[in-house]
N, C-alpha and C positions, 0 to 999 in steps of 0.2 A: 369432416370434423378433424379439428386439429389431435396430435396425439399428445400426449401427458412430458414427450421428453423434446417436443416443439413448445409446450409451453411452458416448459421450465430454462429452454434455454432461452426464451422471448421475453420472459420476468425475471430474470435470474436470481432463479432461488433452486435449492437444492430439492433433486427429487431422489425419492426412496418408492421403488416399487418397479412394476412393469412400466417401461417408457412407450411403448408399442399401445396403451391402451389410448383409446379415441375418445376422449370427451368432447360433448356440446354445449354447454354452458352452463347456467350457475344456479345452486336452488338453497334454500332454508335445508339448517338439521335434518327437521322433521319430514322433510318432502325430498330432498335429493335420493335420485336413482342411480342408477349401477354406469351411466354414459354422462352424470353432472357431478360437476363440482361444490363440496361448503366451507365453508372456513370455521376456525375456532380462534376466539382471540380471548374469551375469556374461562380461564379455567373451572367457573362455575356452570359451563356446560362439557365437560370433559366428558360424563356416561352419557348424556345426549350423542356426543359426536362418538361416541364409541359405539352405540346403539344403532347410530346412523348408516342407511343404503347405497349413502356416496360412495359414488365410484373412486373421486379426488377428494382431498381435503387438506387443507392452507394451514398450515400447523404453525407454531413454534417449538426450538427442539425440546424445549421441557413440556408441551404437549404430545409432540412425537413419543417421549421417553414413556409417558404412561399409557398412550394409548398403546405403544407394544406392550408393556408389562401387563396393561386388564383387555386384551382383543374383545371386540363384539363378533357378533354371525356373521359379516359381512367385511371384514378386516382381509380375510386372504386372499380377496380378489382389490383389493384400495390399493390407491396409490398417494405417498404426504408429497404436497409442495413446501419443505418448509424454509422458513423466510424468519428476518429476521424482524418485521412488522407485518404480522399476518393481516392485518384491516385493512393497508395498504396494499399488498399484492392481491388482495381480493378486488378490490375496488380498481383496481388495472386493469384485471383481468377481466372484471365486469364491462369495464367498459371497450375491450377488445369486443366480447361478446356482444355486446349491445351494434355496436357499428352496421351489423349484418341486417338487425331489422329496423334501424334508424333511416328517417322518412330522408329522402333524397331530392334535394328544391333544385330542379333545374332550373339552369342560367337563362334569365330572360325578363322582359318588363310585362307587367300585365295591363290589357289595354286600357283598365276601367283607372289606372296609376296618375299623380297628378304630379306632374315634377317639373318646376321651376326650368327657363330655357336655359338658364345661367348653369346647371347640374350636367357635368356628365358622368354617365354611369358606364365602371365598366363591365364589358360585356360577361365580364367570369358573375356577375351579381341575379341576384335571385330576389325581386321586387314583386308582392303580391297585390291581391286586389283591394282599390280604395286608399293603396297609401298617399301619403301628403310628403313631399320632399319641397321644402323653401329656398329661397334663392341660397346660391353661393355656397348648399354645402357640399362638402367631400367624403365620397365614399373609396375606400379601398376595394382590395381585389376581393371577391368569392364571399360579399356581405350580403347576411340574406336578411328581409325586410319583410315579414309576413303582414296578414291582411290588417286594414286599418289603423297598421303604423303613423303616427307623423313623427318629420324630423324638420325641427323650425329652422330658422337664414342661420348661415355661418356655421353652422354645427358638422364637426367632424368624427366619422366612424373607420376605425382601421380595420385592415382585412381579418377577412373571417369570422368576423362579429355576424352572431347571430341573434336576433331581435323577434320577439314570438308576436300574436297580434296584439293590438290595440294597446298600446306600449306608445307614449308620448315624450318626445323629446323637444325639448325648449332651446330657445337658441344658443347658440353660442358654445353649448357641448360638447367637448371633446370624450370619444369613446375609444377605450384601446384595441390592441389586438385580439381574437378571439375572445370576447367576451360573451357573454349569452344574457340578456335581459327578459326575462316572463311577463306572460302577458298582463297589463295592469299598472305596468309601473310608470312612474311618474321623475323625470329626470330634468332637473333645472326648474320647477316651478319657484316662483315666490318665497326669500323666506319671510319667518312671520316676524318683521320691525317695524312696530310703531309707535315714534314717540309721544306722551302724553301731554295734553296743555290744556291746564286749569285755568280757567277763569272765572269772573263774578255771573259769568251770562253764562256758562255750560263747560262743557266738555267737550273735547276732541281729539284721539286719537290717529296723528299723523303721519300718513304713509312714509317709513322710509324706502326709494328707490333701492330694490335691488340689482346692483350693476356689475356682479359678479359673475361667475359663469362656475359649471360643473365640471370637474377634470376628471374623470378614470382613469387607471391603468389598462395592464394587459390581462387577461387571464382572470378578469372579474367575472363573477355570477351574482346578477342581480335579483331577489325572486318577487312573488307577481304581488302587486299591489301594494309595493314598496316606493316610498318616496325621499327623493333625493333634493333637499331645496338650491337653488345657487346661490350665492353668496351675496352680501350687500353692497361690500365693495372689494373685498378678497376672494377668492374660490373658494366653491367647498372642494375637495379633493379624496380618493377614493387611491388606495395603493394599488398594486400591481400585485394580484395573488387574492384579496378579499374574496371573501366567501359571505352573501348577504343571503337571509331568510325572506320569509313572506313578510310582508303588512310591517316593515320594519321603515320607521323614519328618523331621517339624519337631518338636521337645522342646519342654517344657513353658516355657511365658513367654517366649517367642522373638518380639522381632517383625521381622518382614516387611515391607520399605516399600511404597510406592505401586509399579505398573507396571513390576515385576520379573519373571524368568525365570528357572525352575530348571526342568532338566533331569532326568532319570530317575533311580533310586535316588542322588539328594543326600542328605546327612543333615547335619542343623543342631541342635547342643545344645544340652540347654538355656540359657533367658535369653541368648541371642545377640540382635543389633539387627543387621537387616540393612538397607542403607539404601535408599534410593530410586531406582529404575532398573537396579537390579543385575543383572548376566548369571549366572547360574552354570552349568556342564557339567554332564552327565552324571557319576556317581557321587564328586561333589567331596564333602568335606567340611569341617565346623565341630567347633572346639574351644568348648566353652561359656564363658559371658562373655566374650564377645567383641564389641567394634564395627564393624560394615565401612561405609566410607564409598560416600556415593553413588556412584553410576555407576562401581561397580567389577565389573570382569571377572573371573574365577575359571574358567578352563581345566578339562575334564573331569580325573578322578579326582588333582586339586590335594588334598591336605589345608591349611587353613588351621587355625594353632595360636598366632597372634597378630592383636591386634588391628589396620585397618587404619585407618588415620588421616587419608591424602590422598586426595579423590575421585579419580575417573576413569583408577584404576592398572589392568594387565591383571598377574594373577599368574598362575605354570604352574609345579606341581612335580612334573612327571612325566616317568619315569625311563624312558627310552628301551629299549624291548624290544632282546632279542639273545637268543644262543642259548645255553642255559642252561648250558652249561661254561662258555663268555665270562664271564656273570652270576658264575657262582663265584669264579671268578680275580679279577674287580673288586669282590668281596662282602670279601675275602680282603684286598684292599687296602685298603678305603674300615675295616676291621673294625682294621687297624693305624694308619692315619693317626696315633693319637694320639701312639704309640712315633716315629713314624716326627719328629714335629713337636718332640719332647722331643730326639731325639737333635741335631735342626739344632739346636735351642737349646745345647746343650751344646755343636757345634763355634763356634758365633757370640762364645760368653764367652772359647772358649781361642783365639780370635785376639787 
């Protein structure tokens, strides 16, 4: 086990205590032992984390200052890593720790693999069983390919991408470096353009080809059953740094900036430009063509249905639960407003 003044010189962040002690990795408040480490990032668990058994604990120095001032039972043997983004150095360290028991794809093809003659794979690559690899595409060094992958003709993944099972890639794809894709997801399908034509005999809604392709960056996280369409005649595109949830889908020619976060079923229509650094919640959504300016916040289940235009704004259009006769009575209201705004107008002229 590493020691406390190994891992503070490996994150650098300042430690306060014995550096000699040996931690093993990382646990909750409530559950950390006297050999793990927990973090505190919000001061609303301050007597938790002073309570707590941790051996280490990821402080900031204005948490350091009280937990010295109120100790708990277990403070004279602790040691603080403190930082100056406690969630941050936790989540490093987390994933130092994680390394150790993280599953290890040896380099190799597996026999039951179906891979185009035109493909060559290099040998640092880790291809599992029943994948699909189409003509002419290109893999980087140390890309792993778990079971029942496809990757369609012409589609490219750079090294160190790792791809979980049954994860479908369409053609023409480009996938960055070290990316991770869960299993589920759906990369370059179809998006949805169809144009309408009325006639006196019926109806038709006509396929438009789409003939665009998907571009990722590096250092994306895809999650599982997530869908990415390609574009119709432009890309859709995905920054370098994106952080995507589950069951989250992106329309055709959409792009996505650098080092953004979108949350669980979002859905984003087509040709939207999402800008750089962006939060989105959980099940928000996008009206297509639209611009959002960088480092904007977007609150779970928000619809946005205009473009935004100033960086760094937080929007929230969500309608406060109640109990659904309340709902009615206020559905009843909000459903007259118009009468109700027509009729002020009417006494405002006869004064």
């Amino acid at each position: 086990m590493p020691t406390a003044i190994e891992l503070a010189e490996q994150f650098q962040v300042s430690l306060v205590g014995d550096g000699s002690l040996a931690l093993g990795g990382l646990a909750p408040l409530e559950r950390a032992q006297s050999t793990q480490i927990s973090f505190l990032s919000n001061p609303l668990y301050r007597q938790q984390a002073s309570d707590s058994a941790a051996g280490g604990l990821i402080v900031s120095k204005a948490d350091l200052d009280f937990l010295q001032a109120n100790p708990g039972a277990h403070s004279a043997q602790r040691v603080y890593f403190v930082s100056k983004n406690p969630y941050a150095s936790f989540a490093r360290m987390a994933q130092h720790f994680a390394k150790a028991s993280a599953p290890i794809y040896a380099p190799g093809v597996h026999p039951s693999a179906a891979i185009d003659p035109s493909v060559s794979i290099p040998a640092s690559c880790h291809i599992g069983p029943f994948v699909h690899i189409g003509p002419s595409v290109i893999l980087g060094e140390r890309v792993v390919l778990l079971g029942n992958t496809s990757v369609a003709r012409n589609s490219t993944i750079a090294s160190d991408a790792l791809i979980y099972p049954n994860v479908s890639i369409y053609s023409e794809t480009q996938i960055g470096e070290r990316c991770i894709i869960h299993s589920g997801a759906v990369i370059g399908a179809d998006g949805f353009g169809f144009a309408p034509d009325l006639s006196a005999t019926g109806v038709e809604w006509v396929k438009i080809p789409q003939a665009g392709a998907v571009v990722i960056g590096s250092d994306v996280e895809i999650g599982a059953s997530t869908t990415i369409d390609r574009g119709a005649m432009s890309d859709t595109v995905i920054g370098s740094g994106t952080k995507i949830d589950n069951q989250v889908q992106i329309a055709h020619n959409v792009t996505v900036g650098n080092c953004c976060v979108i949350a669980g079923c979002a859905a984003i229509s087509g040709s939207t430009r999402i800008g750089n650094f962006c939060i989105i919640g959980g099940a928000a959504n996008f009206a297509g063509h639209l611009t959002i300016a960088d480092r904007t916040t977007v609150s779970g289940n928000t619809s946005i249905i205009r473009s935004i235009t100033e960086p760094g704004q937080h929007y929230t259009g969500v309608y406060p639960s109640m109990l659904h006769s309340a709902w009615e009575k206020n559905a009843a209201i909000l459903r007259g407003l118009d009468k109700i705004r027509q009729r002020l107008r009417l006494l405002d002229k006869s004064k």
